[in-house]
C-alpha positions as CSV (number, residue, x, y, z in Angstrom):
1,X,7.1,60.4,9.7
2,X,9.5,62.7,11.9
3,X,13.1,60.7,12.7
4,X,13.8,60.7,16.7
5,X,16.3,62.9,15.7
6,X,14.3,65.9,13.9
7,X,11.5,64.9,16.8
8,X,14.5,66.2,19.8
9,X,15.6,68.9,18.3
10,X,11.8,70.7,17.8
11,X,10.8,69.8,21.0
12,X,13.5,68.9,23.4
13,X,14.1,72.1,24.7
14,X,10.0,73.0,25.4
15,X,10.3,72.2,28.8
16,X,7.3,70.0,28.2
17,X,7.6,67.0,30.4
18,X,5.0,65.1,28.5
19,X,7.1,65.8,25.4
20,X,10.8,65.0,27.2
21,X,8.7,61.4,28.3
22,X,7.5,60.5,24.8
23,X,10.9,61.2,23.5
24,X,12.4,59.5,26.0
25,X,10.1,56.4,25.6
26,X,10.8,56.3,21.6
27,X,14.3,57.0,22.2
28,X,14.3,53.4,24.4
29,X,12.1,51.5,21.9
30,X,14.8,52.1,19.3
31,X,17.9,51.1,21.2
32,X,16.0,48.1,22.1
33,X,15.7,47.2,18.6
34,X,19.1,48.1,18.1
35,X,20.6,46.7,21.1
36,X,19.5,42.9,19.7
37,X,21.1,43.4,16.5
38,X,24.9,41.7,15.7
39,X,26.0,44.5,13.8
40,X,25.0,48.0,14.4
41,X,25.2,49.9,11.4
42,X,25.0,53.8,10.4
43,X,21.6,53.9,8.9
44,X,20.8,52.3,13.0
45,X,21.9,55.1,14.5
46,X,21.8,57.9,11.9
47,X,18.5,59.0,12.9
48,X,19.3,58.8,16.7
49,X,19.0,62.2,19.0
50,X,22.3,62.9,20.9
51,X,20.9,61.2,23.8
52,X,20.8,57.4,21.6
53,X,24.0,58.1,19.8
54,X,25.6,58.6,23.2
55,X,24.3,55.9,24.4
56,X,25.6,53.5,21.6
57,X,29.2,54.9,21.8
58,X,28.8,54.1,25.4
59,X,27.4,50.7,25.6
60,X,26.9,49.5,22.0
61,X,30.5,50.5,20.3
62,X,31.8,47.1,20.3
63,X,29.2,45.7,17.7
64,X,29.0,49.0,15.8
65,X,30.6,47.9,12.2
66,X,34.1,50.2,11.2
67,X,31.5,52.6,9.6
68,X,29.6,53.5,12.3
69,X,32.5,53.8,14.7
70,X,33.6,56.1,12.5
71,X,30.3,58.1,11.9
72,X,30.4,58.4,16.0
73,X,34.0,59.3,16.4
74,X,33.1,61.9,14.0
75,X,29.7,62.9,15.7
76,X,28.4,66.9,15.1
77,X,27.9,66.5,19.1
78,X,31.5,66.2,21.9
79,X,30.1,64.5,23.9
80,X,29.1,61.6,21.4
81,X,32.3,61.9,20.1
82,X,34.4,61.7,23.4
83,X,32.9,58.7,24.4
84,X,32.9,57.3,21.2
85,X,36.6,58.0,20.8
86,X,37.4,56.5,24.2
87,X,35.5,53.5,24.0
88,X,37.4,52.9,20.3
89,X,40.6,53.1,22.9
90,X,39.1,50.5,25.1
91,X,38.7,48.3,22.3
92,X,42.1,48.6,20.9
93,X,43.6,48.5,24.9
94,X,42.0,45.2,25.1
């Protein structure tokens, strides 16, 4: 079976709203499953599209364990990690 991650890259950019809508309804079924777990860890989000990661720096760094902070801060994407790097500098402002 194709990751969420393979799945966004082949078909985000169709333009297909039927495909944008099933990615983004997978997309939310996996950070609900993630979102109840203590610890996040890297094989959680490793699979993700941009779209998840980004939204786990955003909302989900704080229980990410020191490895997947650091597979975010280090993220192929900037804009995972930007937010990923400043919600490691809310953490350590706290």
């Amino acid at each position: 079976m194709s990751t969420l991650r393979q799945l966004a890259a082949k078909h985000f950019k169709t333009g297909d709203n039927k495909i944008v809508k099933s990615l983004d309804a997978l997309r939310e079924s996996i950070l609900e499953a993630i979102s109840i777990k203590a610890v996040i860890e890297i094989n959680d989000i490793e699979e993700l599209d941009r779209i998840g990661r980004f939204t786990v720096a955003s909302t989900l760094f704080s229980r990410c364990s020191a490895n997947a902070k650091a597979y975010l801060c280090a993220d192929e994407h900037s804009h995972v990690r930007a937010t990923a790097a400043n919600a490691k500098n809310l953490i350590v402002g706290a």
